[in-house]
C-alpha positions as CSV (number, residue, x, y, z in Angstrom):
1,X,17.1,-9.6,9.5
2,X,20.0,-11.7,10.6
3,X,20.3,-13.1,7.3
4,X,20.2,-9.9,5.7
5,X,23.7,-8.8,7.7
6,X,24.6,-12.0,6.8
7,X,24.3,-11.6,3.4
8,X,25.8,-7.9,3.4
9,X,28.8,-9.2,5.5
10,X,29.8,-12.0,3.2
11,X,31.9,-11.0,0.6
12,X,30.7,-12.7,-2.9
13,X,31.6,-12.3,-6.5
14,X,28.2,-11.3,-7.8
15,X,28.4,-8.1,-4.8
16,X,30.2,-5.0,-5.3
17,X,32.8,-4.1,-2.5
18,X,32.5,-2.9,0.3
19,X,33.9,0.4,-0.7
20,X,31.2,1.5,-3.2
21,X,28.8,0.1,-0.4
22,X,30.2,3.3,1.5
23,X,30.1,5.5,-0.9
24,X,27.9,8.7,-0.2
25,X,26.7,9.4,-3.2
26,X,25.5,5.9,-4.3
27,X,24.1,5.5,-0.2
28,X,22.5,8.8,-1.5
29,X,21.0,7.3,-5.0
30,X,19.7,4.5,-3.3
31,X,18.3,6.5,-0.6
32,X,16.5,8.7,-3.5
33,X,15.1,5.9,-5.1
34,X,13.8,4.2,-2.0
35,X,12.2,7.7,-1.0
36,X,10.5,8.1,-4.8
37,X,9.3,5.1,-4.5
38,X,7.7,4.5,-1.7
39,X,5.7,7.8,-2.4
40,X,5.0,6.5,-5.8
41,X,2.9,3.2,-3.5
42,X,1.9,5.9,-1.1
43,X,0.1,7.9,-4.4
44,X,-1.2,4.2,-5.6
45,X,-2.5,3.4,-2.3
46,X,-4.2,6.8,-1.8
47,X,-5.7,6.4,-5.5
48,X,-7.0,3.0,-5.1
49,X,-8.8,4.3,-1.8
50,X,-10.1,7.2,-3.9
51,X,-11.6,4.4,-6.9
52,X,-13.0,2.4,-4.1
53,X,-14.9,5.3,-2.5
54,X,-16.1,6.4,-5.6
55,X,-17.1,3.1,-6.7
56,X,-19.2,3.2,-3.4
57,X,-21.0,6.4,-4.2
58,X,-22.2,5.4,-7.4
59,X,-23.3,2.1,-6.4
60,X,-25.5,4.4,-3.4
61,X,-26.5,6.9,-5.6
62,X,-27.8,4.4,-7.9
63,X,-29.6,2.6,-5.3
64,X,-31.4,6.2,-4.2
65,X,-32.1,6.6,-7.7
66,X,-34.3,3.4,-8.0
67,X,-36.1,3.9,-4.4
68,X,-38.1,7.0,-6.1
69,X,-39.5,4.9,-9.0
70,X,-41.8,3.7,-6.8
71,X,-43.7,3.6,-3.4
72,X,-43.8,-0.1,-3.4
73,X,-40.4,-0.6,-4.5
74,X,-38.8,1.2,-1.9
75,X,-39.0,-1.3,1.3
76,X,-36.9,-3.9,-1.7
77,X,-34.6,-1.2,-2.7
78,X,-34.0,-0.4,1.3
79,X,-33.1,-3.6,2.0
80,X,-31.2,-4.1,-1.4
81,X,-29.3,-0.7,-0.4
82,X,-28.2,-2.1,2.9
83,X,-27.2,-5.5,1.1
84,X,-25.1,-3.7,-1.2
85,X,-23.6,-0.9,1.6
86,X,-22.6,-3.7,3.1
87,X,-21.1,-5.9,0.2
88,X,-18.8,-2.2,-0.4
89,X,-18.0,-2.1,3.1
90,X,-16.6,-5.5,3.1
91,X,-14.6,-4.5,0.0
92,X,-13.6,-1.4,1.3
93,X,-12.4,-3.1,4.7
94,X,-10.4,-5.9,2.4
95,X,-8.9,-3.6,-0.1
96,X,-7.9,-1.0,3.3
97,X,-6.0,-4.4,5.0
98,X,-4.5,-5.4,1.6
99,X,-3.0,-1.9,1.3
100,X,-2.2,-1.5,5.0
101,X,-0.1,-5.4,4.8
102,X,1.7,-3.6,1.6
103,X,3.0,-0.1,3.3
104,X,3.8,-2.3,6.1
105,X,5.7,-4.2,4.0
106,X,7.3,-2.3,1.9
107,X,8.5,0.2,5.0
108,X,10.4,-2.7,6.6
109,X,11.7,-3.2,3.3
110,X,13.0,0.5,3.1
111,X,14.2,-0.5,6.7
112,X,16.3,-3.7,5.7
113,X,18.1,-2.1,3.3
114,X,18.7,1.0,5.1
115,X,20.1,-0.8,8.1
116,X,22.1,-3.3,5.2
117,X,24.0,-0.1,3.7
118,X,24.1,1.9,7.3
119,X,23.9,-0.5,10.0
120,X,21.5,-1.1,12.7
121,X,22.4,1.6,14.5
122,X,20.9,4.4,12.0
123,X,16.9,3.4,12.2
């Protein structure tokens, strides 16, 4: 973070001036586009949960499906049920912490440049 201020506090040729730092309306675009797009990863996130949950049902239903063929099958198909439950579950629980690590990330990345353009003393 300290580099960040750094960063935003050294004046550079490549960096626009401080003054259109301060400007409200650009302070506002920015702010606009941070907003859309963290609930454009929000949307991702939620439809990735929704793929993976689905993906789960079919791969159950499908297991059900086979455990009726037969009376002797179904002990094998149990046991390959609870294999694969917990095979999605795993999944499920890697995919979940992958998309938790990115909304953490990318809200302290909304953060940083929010304080960068408003100072620390806004968040």
């Amino acid at each position: 973070m300290e580099h960040a201020k750094a960063i935003a506090a050294s004046p550079s040729s490549s960096s626009p001036p401080r003054e259109a730092l301060a400007n409200p309306e650009a302070e506002s675009q920015i702010s606009a586009i941070l907003f859309d797009t963290w609930q454009q990863v929000q949307e991702a996130m939620q439809s990735m949960l929704k793929m993976t949950r689905g993906a789960l049902f079919c791969v159950l239903l499908d297991m059900l499906v086979k455990t009726f063929n037969s009376n002797s099958e179904i002990e094998q198909s149990s046991a390959e049920i609870k294999e694969e439950i917990e095979k999605c579950k795993e999944r499920v629980e890697v995919r979940s912490k992958a998309l938790e690590e990115a909304k953490e990330h990318m809200q302290k990345t909304a953060i940083a440049v929010l304080q960068i353009f408003n100072g620390p003393e806004v968040i």
